[in-house]
C-alpha positions in Angstrom: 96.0 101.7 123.8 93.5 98.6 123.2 94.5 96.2 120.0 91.7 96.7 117.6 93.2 93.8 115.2 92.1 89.9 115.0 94.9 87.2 114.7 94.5 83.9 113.0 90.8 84.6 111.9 89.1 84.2 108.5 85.9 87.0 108.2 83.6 85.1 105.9 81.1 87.0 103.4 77.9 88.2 105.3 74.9 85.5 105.0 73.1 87.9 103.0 76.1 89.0 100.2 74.3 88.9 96.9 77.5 88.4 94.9 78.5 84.8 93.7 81.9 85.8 92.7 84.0 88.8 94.1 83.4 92.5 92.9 86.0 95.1 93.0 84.1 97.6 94.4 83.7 101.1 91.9 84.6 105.1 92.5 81.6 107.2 92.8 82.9 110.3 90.4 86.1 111.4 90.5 86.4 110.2 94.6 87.5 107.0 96.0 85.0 104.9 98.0 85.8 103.3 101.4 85.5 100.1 99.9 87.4 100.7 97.2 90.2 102.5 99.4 90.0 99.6 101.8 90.3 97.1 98.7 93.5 98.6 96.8 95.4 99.1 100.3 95.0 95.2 100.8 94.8 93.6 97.2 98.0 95.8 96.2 99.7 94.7 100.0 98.8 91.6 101.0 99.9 90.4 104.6 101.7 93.9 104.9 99.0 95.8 106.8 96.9 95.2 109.9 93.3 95.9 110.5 93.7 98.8 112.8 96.5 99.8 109.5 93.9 99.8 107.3 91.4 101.7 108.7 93.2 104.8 109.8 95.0 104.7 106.4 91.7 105.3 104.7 90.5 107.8 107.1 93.6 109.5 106.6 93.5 109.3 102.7 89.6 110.7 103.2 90.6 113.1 106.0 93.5 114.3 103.8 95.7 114.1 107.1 99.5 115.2 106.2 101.9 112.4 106.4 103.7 114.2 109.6 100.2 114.4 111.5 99.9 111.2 111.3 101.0 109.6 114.6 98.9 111.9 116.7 96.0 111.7 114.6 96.4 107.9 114.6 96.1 107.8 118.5 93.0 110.1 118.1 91.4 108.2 116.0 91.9 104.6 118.0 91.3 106.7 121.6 87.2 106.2 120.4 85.8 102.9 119.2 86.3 102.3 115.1 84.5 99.4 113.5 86.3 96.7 112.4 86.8 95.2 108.9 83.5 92.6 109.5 81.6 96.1 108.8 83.6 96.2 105.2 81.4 96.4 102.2 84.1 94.2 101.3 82.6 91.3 103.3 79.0 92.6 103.0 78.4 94.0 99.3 81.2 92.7 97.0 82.3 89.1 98.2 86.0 89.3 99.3 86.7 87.1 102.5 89.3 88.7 104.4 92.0 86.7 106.4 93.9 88.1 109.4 97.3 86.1 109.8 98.8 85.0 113.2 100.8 89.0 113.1 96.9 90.2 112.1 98.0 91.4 108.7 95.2 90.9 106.5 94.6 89.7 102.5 91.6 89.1 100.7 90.0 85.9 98.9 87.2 85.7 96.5 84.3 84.0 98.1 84.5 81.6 94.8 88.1 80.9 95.4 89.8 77.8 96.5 91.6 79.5 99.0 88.7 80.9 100.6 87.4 77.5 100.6 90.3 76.0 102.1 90.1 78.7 105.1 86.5 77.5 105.6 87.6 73.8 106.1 90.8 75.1 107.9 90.3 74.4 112.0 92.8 76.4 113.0 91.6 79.5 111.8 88.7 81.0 113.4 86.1 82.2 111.3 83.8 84.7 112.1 81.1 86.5 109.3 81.4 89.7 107.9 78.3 91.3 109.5 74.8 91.3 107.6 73.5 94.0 105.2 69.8 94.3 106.6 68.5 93.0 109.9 67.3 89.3 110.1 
């Protein structure tokens, strides 16, 4: 099965994030958003879970997939192509810079932190943007 994670990268806030300073994103009614979802997993855990972690624990969450299903439904999901986390609203919308580790566990930063500064100026870690809102 293919490796869907990024190692030693820094995904940087799209060019066209509104935000000045990092939003935790909201629940729409009684139901957990993706973002927000994606958000608690990674604030709460930081450096515990991967990318390809991440994702499939949300689907499961929104999929209501029983912990013993799981596995299987893990290597369903992953046997099509998932987006990554550059396609996060969490990147795009609300202003958290999300860093992948040399393992490819992830943690967020506020754009308007120092440590998301220091990853910027950092030339070991290779940045790439979170991808943009609208089209160019």
């Amino acid at each position: 099965m293919k490796d869907h994670n990024f190692y030693g990268t820094f995904i940087e806030v799209a060019e066209d994030c509104t935000v000045t300073a990092a939003e935790i994103p909201k629940a729409k009614g009684d139901s957990k958003t993706v973002p927000l979802l994606q958000y608690e997993l990674i604030a709460n855990h930081p450096y515990r879970y991967t990318q390809e972690d991440v994702l499939f624990e949300v689907h499961a969450i929104r999929g209501g997939i029983p912990e013993e299903q799981r596995g299987a439904a893990r290597e369903v999901f992953f046997s099509k192509g998932q987006p990554c986390l550059r396609t996060s609203s969490l990147g795009k919308r609300y202003g958290w810079g999300i860093h992948h580790d040399a393992s490819g566990r992830v943690a967020l930063y506020p754009v308007e932190s120092e440590e998301y500064r220091a990853f910027l100026n950092d030339s070991s870690v290779k940045k790439v943007k979170a991808m943009r809102s609208s089209r160019a």
